[in-house]
C-alpha positions as a Markdown table, in Angstrom:
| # | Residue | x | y | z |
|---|---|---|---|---|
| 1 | Unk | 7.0 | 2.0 | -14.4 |
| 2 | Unk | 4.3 | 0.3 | -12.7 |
| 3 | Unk | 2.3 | 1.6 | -9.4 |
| 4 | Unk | -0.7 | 1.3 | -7.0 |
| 5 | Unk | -2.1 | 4.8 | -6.2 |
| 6 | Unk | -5.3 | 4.8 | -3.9 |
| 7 | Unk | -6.9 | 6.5 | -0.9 |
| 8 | Unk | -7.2 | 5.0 | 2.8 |
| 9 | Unk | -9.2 | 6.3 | 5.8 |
| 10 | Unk | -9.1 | 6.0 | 9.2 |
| 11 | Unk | -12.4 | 4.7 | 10.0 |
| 12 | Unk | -11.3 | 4.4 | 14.2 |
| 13 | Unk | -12.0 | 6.4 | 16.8 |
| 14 | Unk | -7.9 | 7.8 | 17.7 |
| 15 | Unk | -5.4 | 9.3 | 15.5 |
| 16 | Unk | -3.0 | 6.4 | 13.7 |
| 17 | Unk | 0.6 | 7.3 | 14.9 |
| 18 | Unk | 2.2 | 5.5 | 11.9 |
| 19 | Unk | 0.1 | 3.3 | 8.5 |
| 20 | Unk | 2.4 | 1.3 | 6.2 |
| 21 | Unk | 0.8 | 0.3 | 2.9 |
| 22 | Unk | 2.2 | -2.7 | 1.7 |
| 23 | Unk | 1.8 | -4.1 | -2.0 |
| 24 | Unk | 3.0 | -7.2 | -3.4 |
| 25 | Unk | 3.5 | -8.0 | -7.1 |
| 26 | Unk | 3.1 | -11.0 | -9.0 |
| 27 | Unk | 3.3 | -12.3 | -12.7 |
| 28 | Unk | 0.5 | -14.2 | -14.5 |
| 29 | Unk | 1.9 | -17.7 | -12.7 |
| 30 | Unk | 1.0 | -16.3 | -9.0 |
| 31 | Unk | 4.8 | -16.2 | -8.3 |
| 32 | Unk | 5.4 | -12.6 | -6.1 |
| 33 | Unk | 7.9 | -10.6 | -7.7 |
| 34 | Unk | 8.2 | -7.4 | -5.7 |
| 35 | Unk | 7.3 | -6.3 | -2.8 |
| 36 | Unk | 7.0 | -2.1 | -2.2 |
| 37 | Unk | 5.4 | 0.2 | 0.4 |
| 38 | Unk | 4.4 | 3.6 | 1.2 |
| 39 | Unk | 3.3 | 5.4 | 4.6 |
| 40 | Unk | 1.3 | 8.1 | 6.3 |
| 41 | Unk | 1.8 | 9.6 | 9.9 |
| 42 | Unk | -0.6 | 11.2 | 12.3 |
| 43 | Unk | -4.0 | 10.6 | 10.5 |
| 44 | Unk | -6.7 | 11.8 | 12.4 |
| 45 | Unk | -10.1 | 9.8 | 12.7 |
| 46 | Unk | -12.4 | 10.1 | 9.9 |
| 47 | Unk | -9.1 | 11.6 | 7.7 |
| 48 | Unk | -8.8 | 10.1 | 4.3 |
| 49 | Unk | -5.0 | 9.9 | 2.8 |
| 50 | Unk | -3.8 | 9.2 | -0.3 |
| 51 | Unk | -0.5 | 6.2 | -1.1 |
| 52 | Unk | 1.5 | 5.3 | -4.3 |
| 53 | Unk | 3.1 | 2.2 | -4.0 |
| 54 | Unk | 5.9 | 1.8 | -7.3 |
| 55 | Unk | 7.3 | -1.4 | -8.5 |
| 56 | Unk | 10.6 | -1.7 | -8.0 |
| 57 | Unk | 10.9 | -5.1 | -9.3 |
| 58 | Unk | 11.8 | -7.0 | -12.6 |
| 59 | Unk | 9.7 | -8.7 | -15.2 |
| 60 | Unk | 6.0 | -7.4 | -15.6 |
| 61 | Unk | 3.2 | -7.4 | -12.7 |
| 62 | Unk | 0.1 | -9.2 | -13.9 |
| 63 | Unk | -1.9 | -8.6 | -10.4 |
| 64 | Unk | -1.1 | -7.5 | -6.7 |
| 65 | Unk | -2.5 | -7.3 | -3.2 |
| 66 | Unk | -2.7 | -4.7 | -0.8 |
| 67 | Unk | -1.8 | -4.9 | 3.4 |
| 68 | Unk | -2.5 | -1.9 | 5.8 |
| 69 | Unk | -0.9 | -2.3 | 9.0 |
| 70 | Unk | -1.1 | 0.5 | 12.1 |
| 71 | Unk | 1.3 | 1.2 | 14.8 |
C-alpha cells in the first residue's frame, strides 16, 4: 500500500468550512494512474491539520502531486 501523509495550515484570516486534499499518482512514464483524496472541516486560522491520501490504484507510483482546494 502506498500513501501521502502530510500536514496543511490555514494560513487566512477565517475558518475553512470544508479543504479537500487531492493527490494524483503517476508511474515513471508521467502517465497518472490514480487519483485519491482526503479532507478536513472547520479549520480555524493559524490551525495546522494533518491528511493521508492512499493509492487506490494499480501498477506502482513513481511520483505524485498535491492540490488543496477550499470551500
Amino acid at each position: 500500500t502506498y500513501s501521502v501523509e502530510g500536514t496543511a495550515k490555514n494560513i487566512g484570516s477565517e475558518r475553512v468550512s470544508y479543504s479537500q486534499i487531492n493527490v494524483r499518482f503517476y508511474d515513471k512514464d508521467n502517465v497518472m494512474i490514480g487519483n485519491s483524496l482526503d479532507n478536513a472541516a472547520d479549520i480555524d486560522p493559524g490551525i495546522t491539520f494533518s491528511f493521508k491520501v492512499i493509492y487506490l490504484g494499480e501498477g506502482i507510483p513513481d511520483h505524485y502531486d498535491i492540490s488543496v482546494g477550499n470551500i
